[in-house]
N, C-alpha and C positions, 0 to 999 in steps of 0.2 A: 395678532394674538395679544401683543401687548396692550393696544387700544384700550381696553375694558380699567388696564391701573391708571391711577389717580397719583398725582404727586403731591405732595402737601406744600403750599406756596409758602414761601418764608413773607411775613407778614410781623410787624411790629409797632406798637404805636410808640412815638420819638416825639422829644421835646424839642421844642424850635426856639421858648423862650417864656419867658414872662408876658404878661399882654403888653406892659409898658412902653416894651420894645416895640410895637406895633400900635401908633397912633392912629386913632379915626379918622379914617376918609383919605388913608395914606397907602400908599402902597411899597413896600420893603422886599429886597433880598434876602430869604434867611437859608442857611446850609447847614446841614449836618452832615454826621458822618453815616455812612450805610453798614447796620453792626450786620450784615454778611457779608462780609469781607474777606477777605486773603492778604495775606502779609503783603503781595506783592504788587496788590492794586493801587498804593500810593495817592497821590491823588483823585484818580478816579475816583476813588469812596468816597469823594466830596462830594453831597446830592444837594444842589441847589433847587430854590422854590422861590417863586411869586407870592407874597404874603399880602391883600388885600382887604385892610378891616374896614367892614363896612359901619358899623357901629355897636357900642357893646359887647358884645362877645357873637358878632356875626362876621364871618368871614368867607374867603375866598382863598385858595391855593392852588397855586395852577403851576404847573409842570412847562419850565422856563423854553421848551422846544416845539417851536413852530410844528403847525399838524401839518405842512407842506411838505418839506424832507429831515426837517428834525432839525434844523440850524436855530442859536440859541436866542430867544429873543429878548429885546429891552425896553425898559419903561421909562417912557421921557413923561416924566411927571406938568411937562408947562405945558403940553398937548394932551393930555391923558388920553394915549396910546400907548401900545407895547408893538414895537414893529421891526424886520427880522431885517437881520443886512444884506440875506445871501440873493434873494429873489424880490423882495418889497411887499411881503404880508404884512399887513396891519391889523390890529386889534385895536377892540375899545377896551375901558379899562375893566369892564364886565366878564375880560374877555371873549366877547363874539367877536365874528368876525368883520372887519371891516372893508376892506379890500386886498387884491392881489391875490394868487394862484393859490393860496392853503383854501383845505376843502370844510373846513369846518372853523367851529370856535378853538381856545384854547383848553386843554385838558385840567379838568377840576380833581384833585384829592381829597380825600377824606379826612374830616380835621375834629377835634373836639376841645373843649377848654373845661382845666379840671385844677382844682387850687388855685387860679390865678393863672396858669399858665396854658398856652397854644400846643399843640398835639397835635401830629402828623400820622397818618396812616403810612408807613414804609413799607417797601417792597411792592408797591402794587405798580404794573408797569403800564402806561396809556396803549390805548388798542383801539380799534377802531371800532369793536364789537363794547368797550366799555364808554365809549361817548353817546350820549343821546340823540346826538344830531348823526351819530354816525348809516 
């Protein structure tokens, strides 16, 4: 019976910085806070991201957790890969995928740049139904 309603997904777009902070052809950690929150989420409202500027105002943001079981992953910039500690998924820095048990690339966000500044699409959760490859 309830099938038929519709939830309205909490969706916001969030500042992550100045472009500055995100040099070409670099790739960056940047975190915000998640505005729906609960007083008593603490750190967890910290939502970290993958920030990859390709050049100018082109970028990449990808969602720091391996598409294998969700363990967090890192970018060693002298290899340019991102690769997970828990099982040995690796990524290019395109995030595809490059080896090891994850079944897809990494998960892309939706970003824009508006005054000078990078723009996150927040609240949107990775799913296997929103990746392309999925």
């Amino acid at each position: 019976m309830f099938s038929s309603f519709r939830y309205k997904t909490l969706q916001e777009w969030i500042q992550l910085g100045p472009l500055a902070n995100f040099p070409e052809g670099q790739t960056r950690l940047a975190t915000y806070r998640n505005p729906f929150t609960s007083p008593w989420d603490g750190s967890t409202a910290d939502i970290p991201r993958w920030v990859r500027r390709l050049d100018g105002e082109q970028f990449q943001v990808f969602a720091i957790n391996c598409t294998h079981l969700g363990c967090p992953v890192r970018w060693f910039q002298e290899s340019g890969l991102f690769m997970c500690p828990c099982h040995g998924g690796v990524y290019y820095a395109d995030g595809s995928r490059a080896s090891g048990p994850p079944p897809r690339g990494l998960f892309e966000y939706e970003y824009k740049v508006q005054n000078g500044h990078l723009w996150v699409l927040g609240g949107q959760l990775p799913t296997l139904s929103s990746h392309p490859e999925a």
